[in-house]
Phi, psi and omega in degrees: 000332168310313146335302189255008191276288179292357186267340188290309161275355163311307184270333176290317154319333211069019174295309161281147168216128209235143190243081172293317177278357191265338183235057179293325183283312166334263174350284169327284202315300172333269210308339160326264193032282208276282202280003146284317165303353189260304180318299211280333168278340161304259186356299183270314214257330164091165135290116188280103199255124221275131189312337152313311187299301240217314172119175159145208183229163159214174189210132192248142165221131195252104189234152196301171176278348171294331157270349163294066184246162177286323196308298231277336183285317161344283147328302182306309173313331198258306184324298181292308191312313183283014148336311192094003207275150157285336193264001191239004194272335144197126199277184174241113180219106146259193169279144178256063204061236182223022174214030177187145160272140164257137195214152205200103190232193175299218152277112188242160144299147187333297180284313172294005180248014151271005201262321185318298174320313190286339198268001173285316197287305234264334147011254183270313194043065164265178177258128158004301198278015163252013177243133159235147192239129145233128236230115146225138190303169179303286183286311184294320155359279168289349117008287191284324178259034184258289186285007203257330193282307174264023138298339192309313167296312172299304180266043157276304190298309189308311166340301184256015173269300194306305170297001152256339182293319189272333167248032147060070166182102160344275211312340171291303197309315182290334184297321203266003157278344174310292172325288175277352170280342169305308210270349187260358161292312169322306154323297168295304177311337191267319176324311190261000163260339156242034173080002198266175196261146205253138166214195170292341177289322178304304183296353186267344190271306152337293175293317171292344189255000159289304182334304183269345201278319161294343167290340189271312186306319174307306241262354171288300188303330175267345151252048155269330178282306180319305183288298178322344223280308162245070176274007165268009167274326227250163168257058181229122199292176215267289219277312178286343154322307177321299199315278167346312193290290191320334189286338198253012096325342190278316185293335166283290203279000164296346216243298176289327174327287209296338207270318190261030144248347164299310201290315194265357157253006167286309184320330216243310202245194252354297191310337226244307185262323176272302200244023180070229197271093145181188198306323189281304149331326159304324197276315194270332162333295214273009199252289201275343162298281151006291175288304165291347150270006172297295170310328189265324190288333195289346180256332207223018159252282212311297175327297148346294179286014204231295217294334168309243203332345164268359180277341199253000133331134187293309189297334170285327161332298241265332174319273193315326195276314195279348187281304146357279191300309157307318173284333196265075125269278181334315184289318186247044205314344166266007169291332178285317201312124157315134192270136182302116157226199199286348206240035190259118179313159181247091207248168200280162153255039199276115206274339191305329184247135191266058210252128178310129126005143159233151175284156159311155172283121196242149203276156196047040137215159189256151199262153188210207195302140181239133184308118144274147197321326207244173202289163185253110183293346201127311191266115176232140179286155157265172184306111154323138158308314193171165173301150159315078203283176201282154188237108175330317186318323208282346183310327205274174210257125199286147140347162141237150183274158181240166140287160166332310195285351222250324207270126195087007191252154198252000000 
């Protein structure tokens, strides 16, 4: 931890540098990857989206643990299937923890969820009181995934009302909505590849991991802010500020990373391996998928994508261009001076006034201003009147230095 302690301040002092923006397309190219892959498992595999979503029956049956086994969820599977029911032709059954089954089929009628029931009871060869039957409709389903798009949507809009009010720049609000839709495309995509089931806990688990993943994205951007705030004092571009803010986040959000994914992949193997089937797996999925994808955008999308998009500002060229110009002064300080030739004006050596070269005076012209060789800052003297004429003054008998012994005597 010592090690990595100094290394924490190494990149925050800047001694150290990790060149995030400069190899921003390599980024880009990951997150392609990524979210064609995600796309492409939405695509062939669709989501298995949970009977909340979609209607259906579900039928809990509570048996010793000794019979909560895969032959028996197996058994089960084939049973109801060999029903004959269509809407029963293929159920979902799985383990509930180590002391119940589940079976999960479409919306049946009265008489096809009495033929299931017995063919669960005669089965399993459980008793009645050991089955609970729930029933959810078609329309309220869609409902429930009705209202899950538009909270979403609202608080996409809420999003980006917030980050332009605080840092009063579009162009963040679009990097950090760029930023979540990479992690909740990502998110879904690991959803429909790996088969898990979509329920209201995924979406709330979905929402909560905008939360953080946007909470990470401010705390780069407000010290993104922080650096920029006098870049025409600093030699430093646009871009390399930037760089510098990440570098000086990264060991803080590697840090809140590892502290909110312990807990939530302890969350994620209980739910997954100890209890089967239920709301807390769905919740710890998408919480942990989520987090790690928050975390790789908040650093190696968004910033990128903010800094690209500040580049094509005039005022920032013009920032980079002058930042530029200063270091290679600083490397080469003799790089402007004009090489000696026979026809070269004759300028102050004041280096502070950018005061024009003038020619000598030719007789019948008047002499005036001469181009300089090195860059022109702005200040041109103006033009002489006429030649230099003779002065009564100059006749008269200049001062002499004396010696000491000599000075005050008459």
């Amino acid at each position: 931890m010592g090690k990595f302690s100094r290394l924490g301040n190494e990149l925050y002092e800047g001694r150290v540098s990790i060149d995030f923006i400069g190899r921003k397309w390599l980024w880009y190219a990951v997150s392609g990857a990524l979210v064609l892959l995600a796309a492409g498992g939405l695509y062939f595999k669709s989501l298995d989206l949970g009977i909340e979503f979609v209607g259906g029956a579900e039928y809990r049956v509570t048996l010793s643990s000794e019979q909560v086994t895969q032959d028996n969820v197996d058994d089960l599977r084939e049973a109801v299937a060999g029903t004959g029911i269509d809407s029963a032709s293929s159920p979902v059954v799985t383990t509930s923890g180590s002391e119940a089954i589940l079976v999960q089929t479409e919306p049946l009628d009265e008489e096809e969820s009495a033929t299931v029931v017995d063919t669960i009871l005669e089965t399993t060869g459980a008793s009645a009181d050991d089955l609970s039957q729930t029933e959810i409709g078609a329309s309220w389903g869609r409902e429930i995934a009705e209202r899950s798009l538009i909270g979403l949507a609202v608080f996409l809009v809420l999003v980006s009302l917030l980050i332009w009010a605080y840092f009063r720049e579009w162009k963040m609000s679009v990097a950090a909505l760029v930023a979540l839709a990479h992690d909740v495309l990502i998110t879904i995509g690991v959803y429909a590849l790996s088969g898990f089931e979509v329920t209201p806990a995924t979406v709330t688990g979905v929402l909560t991991i905008l939360g953080f993943s946007l909470y990470d994205t401010v705390v780069v951007f407000d010290k993104v802010r922080e650096n920029t705030k006098n870049l025409r004092k600093t030699r430093q571009t646009y871009g390399e500020a930037a760089n510098l803010a990440v570098n000086q986040t990264l060991v803080r959000s590697i840090n809140t990373s590892i502290v909110a994914l312990i807990p939530v992949g302890a969350i994620l193997y209980v739910g997954v391996f100890q209890l089967g089937s239920g709301s807390l797996k769905d919740l710890a999925l998408a919480l942990f998928v989520g987090m790690l994808a928050g975390v790789y955008s908040s650093i190696f999308i968004a910033t990128p994508l903010l800094v690209q998009l500040k580049s094509g500002e005039k005022g920032m060229r013009e920032i980079d261009r002058r930042a530029l110009a200063k270091r290679r002064h600083d490397a080469d300080r003799y790089a402007s001076v004009p090489s000696y030739r026979d026809d070269l004006a004759v300028v102050d050596e004041d280096d502070d006034e950018d005061v024009e070269p003038r020619r000598p005076a030719v007789a019948g012209s008047r002499p005036g201003p001469v181009t300089r060789p090195t860059a022109n800052r702005g200040r041109v003297a103006p033009p002489a009147h006429g030649p230099v004429k003779p002065s009564p003054s100059a006749g008269r008998v200049q001062p002499t230095r004396q010696t000491r012994s000599k000075r005050g005597k008459k």
